[in-house]
C-alpha positions as CSV (number, residue, x, y, z in Angstrom):
1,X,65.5,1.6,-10.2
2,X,63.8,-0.8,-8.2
3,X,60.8,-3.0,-10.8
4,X,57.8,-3.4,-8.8
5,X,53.6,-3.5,-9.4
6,X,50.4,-3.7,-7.3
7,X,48.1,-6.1,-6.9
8,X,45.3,-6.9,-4.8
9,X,45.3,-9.4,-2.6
10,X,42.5,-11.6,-0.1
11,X,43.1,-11.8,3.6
12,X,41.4,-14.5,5.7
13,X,41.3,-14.8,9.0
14,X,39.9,-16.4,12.1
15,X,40.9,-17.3,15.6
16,X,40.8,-20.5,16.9
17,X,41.1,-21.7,20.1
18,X,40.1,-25.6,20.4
19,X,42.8,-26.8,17.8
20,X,46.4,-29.0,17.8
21,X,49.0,-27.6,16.2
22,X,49.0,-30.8,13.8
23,X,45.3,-30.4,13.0
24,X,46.6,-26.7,12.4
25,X,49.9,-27.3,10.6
26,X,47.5,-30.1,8.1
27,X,45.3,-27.5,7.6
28,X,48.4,-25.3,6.5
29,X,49.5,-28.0,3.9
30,X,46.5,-28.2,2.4
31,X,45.4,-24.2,1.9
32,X,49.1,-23.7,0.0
33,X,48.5,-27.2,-2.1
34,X,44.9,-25.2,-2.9
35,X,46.7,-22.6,-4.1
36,X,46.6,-19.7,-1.1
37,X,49.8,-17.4,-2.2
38,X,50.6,-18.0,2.1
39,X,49.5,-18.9,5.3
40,X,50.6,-19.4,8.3
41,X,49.1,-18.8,11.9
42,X,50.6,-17.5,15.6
43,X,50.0,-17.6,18.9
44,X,47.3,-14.9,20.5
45,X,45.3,-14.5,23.8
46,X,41.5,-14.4,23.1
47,X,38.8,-13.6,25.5
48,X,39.2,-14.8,29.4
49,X,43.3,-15.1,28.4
50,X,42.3,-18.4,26.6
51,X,45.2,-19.6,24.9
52,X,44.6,-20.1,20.7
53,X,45.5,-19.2,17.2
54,X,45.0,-16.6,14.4
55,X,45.5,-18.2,11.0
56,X,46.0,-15.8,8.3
57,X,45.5,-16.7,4.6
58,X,46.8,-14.6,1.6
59,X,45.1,-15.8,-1.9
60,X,43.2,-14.2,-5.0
61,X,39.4,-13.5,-5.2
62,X,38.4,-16.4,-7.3
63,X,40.3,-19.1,-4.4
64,X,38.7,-17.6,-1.4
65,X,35.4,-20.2,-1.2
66,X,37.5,-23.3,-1.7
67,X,39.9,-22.0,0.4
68,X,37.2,-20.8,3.0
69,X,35.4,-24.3,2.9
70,X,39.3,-25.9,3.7
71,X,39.4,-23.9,6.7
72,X,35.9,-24.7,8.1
73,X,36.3,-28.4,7.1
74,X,39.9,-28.7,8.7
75,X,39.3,-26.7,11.9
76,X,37.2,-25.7,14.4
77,X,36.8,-22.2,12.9
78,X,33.2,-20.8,13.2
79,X,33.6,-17.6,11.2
80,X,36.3,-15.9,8.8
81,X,36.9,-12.2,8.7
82,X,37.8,-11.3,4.7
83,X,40.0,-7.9,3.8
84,X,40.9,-7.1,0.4
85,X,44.1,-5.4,0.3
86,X,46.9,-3.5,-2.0
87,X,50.0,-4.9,-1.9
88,X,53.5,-3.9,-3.7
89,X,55.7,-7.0,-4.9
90,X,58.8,-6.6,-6.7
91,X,58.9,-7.8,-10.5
92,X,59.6,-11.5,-10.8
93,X,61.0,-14.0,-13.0
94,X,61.4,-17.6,-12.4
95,X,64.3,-19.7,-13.9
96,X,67.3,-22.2,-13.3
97,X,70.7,-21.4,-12.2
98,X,73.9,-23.9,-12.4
99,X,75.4,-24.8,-8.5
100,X,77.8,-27.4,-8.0
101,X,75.1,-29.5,-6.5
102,X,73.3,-29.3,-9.7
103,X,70.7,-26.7,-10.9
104,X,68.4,-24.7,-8.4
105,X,64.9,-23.2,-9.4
106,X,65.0,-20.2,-8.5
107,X,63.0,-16.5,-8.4
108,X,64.6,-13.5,-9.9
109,X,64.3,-10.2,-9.2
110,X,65.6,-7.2,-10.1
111,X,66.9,-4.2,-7.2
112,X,68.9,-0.7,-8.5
113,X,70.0,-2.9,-11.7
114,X,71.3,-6.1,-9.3
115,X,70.0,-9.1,-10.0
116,X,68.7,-11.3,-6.8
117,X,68.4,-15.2,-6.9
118,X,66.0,-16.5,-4.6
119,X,66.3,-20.1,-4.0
120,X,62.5,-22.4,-4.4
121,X,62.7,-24.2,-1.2
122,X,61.9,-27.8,-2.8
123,X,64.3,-27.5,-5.3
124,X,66.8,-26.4,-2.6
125,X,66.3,-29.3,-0.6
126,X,66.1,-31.8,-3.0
127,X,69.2,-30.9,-4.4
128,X,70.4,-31.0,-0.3
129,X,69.5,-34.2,0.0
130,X,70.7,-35.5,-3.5
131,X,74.1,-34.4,-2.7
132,X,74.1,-34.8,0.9
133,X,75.3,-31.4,2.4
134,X,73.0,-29.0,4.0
135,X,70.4,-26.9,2.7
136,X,72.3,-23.6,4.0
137,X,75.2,-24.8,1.0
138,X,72.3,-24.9,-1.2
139,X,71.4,-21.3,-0.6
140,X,74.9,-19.7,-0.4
141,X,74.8,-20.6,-4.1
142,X,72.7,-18.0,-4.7
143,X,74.7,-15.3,-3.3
């Protein structure tokens, strides 16, 4: 048996075509410091095949005006479109597992009675760089 539940979650969008990729990849840092559960953005074509980019944001209801007001401060974004949509995640824990680099922080989940390690990327990489071997040693540790 596979342990999963529904939530809802908040979709923001808006296309931007008069930004830098560092303005863009700022604006990034700052809506997952705010608490967005992800965003991320990618390459479209808007009107007259002008070049640009469609940032998405994922977050709760109660983030979406300080996470709106990031995005209109940050970028050159003139409107957001807002979905609310269902969404299946798969049960979660969170704990700490024992590598021979040290221990890694890490989410657990369960799939037919396995139990899956995901590896938190800043854990991962600190331990990397503590120990000096690369990150993809770090994550094998999980398998």
């Amino acid at each position: 048996m596979i342990e999963k539940t529904q939530d809802i979650i908040w979709v923001l969008e808006t296309n931007i075509d008069d930004c830098s990729g560092e303005i863009l990849g700022y604006t990034l840092e700052r809506l997952l410091d705010a608490g967005a559960r992800d965003a991320f953005y990618r390459p479209i074509f808007m009107k007259k095949n002008r070049p640009a980019y469609q940032l998405t944001v994922l977050c709760k209801e109660e983030q979406i005006s300080a996470l709106e007001d990031i995005i209109f401060t940050e970028t050159t974004s003139i409107g957001i479109r807002r979905r609310q949509e269902v969404r299946t995640i798969l049960t979660r824990a969170f704990s700490s597992i024992e590598t021979p680099y040290g221990p890694l922080e890490v989410k657990q989940v369960q799939v037919d009675g396995v139990l899956r390690n995901y590896p938190e990327y800043e854990s991962a990489k600190r331990l990397a760089q503590a120990s000096g071997v690369p990150l993809q040693a770090i994550y094998r540790c999980c398998r």
